[in-house]
Structure formats: C-alpha cells, structure tokens
MARPAVO-394043 format. One record per residue (C-alpha): x, y, z; residue in one letter; chain. Coordinates in pm, whole numbers. Each point is the difference from the previous one (the first is absolute). Layout:
% residues N
<rec x="X" y="Y" z="Z" logu="a" sekol="A"/>
...
//
This chain:
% residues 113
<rec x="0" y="0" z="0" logu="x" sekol="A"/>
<rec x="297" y="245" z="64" logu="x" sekol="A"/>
<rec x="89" y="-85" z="-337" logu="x" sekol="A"/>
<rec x="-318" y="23" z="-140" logu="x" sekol="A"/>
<rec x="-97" y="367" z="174" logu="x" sekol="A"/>
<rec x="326" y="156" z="-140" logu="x" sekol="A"/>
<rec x="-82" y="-117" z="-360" logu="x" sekol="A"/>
<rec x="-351" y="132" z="52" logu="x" sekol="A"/>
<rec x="98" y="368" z="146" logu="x" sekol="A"/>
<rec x="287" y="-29" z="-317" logu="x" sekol="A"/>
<rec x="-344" y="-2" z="-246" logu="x" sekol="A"/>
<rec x="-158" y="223" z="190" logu="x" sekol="A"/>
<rec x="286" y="251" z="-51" logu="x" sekol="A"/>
<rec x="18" y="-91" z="-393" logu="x" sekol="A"/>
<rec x="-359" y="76" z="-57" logu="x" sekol="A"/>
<rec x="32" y="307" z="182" logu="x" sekol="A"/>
<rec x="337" y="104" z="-209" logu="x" sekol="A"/>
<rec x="-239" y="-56" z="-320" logu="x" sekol="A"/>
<rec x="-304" y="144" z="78" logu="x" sekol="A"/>
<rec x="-201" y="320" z="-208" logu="x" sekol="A"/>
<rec x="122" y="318" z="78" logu="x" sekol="A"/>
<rec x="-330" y="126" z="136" logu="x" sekol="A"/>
<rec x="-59" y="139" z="349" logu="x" sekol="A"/>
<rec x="-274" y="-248" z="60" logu="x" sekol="A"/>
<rec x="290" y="-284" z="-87" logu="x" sekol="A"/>
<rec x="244" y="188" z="228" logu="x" sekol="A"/>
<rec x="-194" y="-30" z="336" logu="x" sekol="A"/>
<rec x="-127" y="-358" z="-80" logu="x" sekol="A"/>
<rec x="343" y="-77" z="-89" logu="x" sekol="A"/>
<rec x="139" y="129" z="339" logu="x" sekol="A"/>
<rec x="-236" y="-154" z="204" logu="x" sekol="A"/>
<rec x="32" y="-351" z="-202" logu="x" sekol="A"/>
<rec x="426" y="77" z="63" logu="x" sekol="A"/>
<rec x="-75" y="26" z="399" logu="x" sekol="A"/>
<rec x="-197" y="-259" z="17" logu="x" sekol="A"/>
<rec x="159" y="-246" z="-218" logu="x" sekol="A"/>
<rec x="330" y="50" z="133" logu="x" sekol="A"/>
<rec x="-115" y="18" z="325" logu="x" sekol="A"/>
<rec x="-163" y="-401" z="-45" logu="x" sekol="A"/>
<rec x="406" y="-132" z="-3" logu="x" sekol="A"/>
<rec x="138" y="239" z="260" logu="x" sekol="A"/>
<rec x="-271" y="-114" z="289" logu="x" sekol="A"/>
<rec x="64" y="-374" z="-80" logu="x" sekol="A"/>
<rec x="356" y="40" z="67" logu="x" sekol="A"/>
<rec x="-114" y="178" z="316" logu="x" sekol="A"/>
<rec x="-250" y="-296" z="77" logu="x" sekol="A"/>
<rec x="275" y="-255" z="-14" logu="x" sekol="A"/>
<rec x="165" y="200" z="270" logu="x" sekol="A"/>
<rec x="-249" y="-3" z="192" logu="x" sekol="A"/>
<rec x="42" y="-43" z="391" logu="x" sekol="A"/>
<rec x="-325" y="-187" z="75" logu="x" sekol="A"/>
<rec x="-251" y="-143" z="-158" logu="x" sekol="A"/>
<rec x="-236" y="291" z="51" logu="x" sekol="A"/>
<rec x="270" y="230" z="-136" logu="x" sekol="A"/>
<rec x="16" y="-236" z="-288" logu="x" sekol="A"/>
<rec x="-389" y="-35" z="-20" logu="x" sekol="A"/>
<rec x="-18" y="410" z="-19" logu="x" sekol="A"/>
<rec x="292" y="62" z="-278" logu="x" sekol="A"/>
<rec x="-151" y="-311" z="-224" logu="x" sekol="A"/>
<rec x="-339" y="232" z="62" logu="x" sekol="A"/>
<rec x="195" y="291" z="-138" logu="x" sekol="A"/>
<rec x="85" y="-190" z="-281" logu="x" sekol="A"/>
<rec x="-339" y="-89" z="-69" logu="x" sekol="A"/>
<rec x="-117" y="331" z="13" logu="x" sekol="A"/>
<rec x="260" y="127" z="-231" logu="x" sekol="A"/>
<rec x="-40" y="-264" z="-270" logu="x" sekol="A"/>
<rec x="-417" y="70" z="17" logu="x" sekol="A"/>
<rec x="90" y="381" z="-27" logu="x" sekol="A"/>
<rec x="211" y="-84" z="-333" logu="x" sekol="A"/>
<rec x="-269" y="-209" z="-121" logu="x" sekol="A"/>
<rec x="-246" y="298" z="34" logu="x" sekol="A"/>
<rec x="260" y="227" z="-225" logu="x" sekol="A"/>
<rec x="44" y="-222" z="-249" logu="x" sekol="A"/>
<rec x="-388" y="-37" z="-6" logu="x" sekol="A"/>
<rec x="-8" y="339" z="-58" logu="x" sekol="A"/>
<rec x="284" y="26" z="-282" logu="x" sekol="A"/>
<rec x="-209" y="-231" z="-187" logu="x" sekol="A"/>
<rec x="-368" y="142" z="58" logu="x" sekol="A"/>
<rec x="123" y="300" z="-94" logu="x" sekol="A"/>
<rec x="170" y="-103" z="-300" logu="x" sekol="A"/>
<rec x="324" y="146" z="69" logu="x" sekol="A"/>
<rec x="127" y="-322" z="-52" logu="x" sekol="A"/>
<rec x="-170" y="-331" z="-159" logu="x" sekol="A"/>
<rec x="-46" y="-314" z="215" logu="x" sekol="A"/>
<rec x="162" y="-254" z="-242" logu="x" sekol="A"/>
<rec x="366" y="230" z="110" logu="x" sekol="A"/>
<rec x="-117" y="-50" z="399" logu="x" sekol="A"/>
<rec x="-177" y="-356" z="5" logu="x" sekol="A"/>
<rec x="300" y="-185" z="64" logu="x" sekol="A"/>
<rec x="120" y="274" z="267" logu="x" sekol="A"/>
<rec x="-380" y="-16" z="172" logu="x" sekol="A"/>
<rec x="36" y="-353" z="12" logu="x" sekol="A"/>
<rec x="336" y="31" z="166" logu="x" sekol="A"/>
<rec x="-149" y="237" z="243" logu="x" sekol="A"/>
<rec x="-317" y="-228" z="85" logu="x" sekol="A"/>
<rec x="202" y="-297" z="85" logu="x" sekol="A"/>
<rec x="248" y="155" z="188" logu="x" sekol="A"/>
<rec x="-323" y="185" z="212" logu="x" sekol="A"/>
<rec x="-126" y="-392" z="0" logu="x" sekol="A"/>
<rec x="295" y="-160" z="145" logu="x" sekol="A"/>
<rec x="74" y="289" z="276" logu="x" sekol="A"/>
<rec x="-364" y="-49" z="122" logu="x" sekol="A"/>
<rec x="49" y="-357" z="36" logu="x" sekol="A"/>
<rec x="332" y="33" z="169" logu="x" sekol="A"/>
<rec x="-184" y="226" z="231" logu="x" sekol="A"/>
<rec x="-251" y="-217" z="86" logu="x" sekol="A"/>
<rec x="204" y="-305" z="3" logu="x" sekol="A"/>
<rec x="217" y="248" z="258" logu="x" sekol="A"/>
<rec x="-342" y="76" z="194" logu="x" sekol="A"/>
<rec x="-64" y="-394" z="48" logu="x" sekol="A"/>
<rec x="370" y="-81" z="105" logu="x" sekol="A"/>
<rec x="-29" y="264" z="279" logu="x" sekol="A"/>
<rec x="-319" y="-54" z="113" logu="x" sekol="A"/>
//
C-alpha cells in the first residue's frame, strides 16, 4: 500500500501538471493536488503509528482524503474540464484504495475490540 499511495499521489500530480488553463481547472486542480498527495503522506504516518487507535485515526485520514479526491475528480469530469475515459483508470485507483483502507480499519476495529 505504501507503494501503491505514492504511485497514486504521482498521477494525481501528472493530471494536475496537464490540466486546462482555466480558473475553474486551477482550484479543482489544487484541491485534487492536496488531497491526492495527501492519501500517501498519511499512510506513511499510519504505519508509524503508536497505537492502534493512533493507527485507526491516520488510516481515517486517509480515507477521508482519498473520498475528497474522488469528489474532485467527479467534478473534473461533470464539468467537462476533463473526459472520464482520461480519469477512469485513476477513479478506479482511488475507489480501491478508499476500499481497502476501510477494511483495514475495520479489520483494526475488530482486532482491538
């Protein structure tokens, strides 16, 4: 997953780097950046985690980062700044890595419980 995060905020930073020059593109673009990036850097910070509630809380960061990216790119495609056949595979990326955390968090949950 460390591996997998990196290579994800990596896209995210490549479809930024290529998007319209418009000002609507520019702020979805930052906020997609942020959040993107930010999916990697809080799993590293997860696997240092202390406790398993510290470990349960930066995995929920991670989720909520990965859903926030999801919502951009939702948006880059709905409003056509950029077509869904060029994000699919990057959405999909995005959805399983939101899939996995949430079961890692649960499976987490269980263990401590």
């Amino acid at each position: 997953m460390k591996a997998r995060t990196k290579a994800f905020a990596l896209r995210v930073i490549r479809l930024t780097e290529a998007m319209p020059a418009k000002r609507s593109a520019d702020v979805i673009a930052s906020q997609l950046l942020r959040s993107g990036t930010a999916v990697g850097a809080n799993y590293r910070a997860a696997r240092r985690a202390r406790s398993t509630a510290e470990f349960i809380s930066r995995l929920s960061v991670v989720e909520e980062e990965a859903d926030e990216s999801s919502y951009w790119m939702e948006l880059l495609v709905e409003s056509e700044l950029v077509p869904l056949a060029r994000l699919k595979a990057l959405i999909d990326e995005c959805d399983e890595i939101t899939r996995i955390i949430v079961a890692t968090i649960r499976s987490a949950k269980r263990r401590r419980a």
